[in-house]
C-alpha positions as CSV (number, residue, x, y, z in Angstrom):
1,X,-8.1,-7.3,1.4
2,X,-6.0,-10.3,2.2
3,X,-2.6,-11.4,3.4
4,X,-0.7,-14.3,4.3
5,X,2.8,-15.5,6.3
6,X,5.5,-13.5,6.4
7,X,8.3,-13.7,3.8
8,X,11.0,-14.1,6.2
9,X,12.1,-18.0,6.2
10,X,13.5,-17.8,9.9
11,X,9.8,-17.8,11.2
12,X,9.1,-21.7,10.0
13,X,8.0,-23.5,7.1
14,X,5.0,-22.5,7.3
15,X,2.1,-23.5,4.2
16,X,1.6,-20.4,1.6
17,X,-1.6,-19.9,-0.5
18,X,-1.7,-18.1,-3.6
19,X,-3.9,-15.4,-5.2
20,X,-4.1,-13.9,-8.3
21,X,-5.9,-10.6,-9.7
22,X,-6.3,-9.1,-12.3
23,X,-5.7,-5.4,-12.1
24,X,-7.6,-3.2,-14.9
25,X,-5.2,-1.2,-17.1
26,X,-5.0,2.3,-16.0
27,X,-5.3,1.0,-12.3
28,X,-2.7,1.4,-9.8
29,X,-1.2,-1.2,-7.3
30,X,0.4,-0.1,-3.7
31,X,2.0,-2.0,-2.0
32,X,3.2,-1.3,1.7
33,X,4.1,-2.0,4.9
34,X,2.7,-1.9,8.0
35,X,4.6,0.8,9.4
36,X,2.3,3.2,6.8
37,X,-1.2,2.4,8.4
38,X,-0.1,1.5,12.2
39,X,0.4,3.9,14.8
40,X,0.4,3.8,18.2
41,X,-3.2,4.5,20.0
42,X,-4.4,5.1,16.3
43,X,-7.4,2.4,15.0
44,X,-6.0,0.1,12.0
45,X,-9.1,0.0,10.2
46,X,-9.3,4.0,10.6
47,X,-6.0,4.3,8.9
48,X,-6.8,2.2,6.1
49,X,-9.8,3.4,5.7
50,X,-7.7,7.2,5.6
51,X,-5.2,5.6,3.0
52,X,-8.2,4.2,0.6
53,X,-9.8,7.6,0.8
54,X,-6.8,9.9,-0.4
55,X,-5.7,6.9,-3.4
56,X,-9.9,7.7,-4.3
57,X,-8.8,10.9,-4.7
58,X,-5.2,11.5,-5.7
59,X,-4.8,7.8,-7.4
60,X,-5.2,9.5,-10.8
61,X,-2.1,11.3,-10.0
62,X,1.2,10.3,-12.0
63,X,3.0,7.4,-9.4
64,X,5.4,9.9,-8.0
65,X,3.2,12.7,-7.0
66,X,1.0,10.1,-5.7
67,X,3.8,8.5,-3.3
68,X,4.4,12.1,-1.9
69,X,0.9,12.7,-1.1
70,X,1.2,9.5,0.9
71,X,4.5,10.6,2.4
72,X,2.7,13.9,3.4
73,X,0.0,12.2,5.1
74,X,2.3,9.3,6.7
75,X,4.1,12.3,8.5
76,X,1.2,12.9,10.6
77,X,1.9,11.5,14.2
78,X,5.5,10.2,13.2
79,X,5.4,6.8,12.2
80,X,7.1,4.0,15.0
81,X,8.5,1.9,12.3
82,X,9.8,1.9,9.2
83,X,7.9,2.8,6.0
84,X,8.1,1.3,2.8
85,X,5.4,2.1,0.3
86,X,5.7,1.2,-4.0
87,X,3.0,2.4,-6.3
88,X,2.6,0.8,-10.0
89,X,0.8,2.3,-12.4
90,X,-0.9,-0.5,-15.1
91,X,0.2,1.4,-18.2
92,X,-3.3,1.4,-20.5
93,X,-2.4,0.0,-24.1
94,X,-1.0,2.1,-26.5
95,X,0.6,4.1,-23.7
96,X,3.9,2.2,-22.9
């Protein structure tokens, strides 16, 4: 897991590194934001480590039923931010 400076320019020009993956076909990328994984009182690393858990078991799942079953778990104890989660699904070839 890694991450970098925030995209928002008004914070300073800061210096931005680059990394590139490859992601297997069939695989799924998620992106979020914070607001999915932090809550108040509530371990980071335990949320994450909820989050990598269900995609282990429901990332098989067609991209929409998958972002539901994260929207059902983000409505545990109500998220203090805002919540912005996109899933894509690496089509496998042959299956575009």
């Amino acid at each position: 897991m890694e991450h970098d400076v925030l995209f928002h320019r008004g914070l300073g020009p800061f210096l931005r590194t680059e990394t590139r993956r490859d992601v297997p076909a069939g695989s799924t990328l998620l992106l979020y934001t914070d607001g999915l994984i932090e809550r108040r009182g509530h371990d980071i690393g335990t949320s994450i480590a909820q989050l990598v858990a269900l995609l282990a078991r429901h990332g098989d799942r067609p991209p929409a039923r998958l972002l539901r079953r994260i929207s059902d778990w983000a409505k545990g104890p109500g998220p203090g931010d805002d919540v912005v989660v996109l899933a894509v699904r690496v089509p496998r070839p042959g299956r575009l």
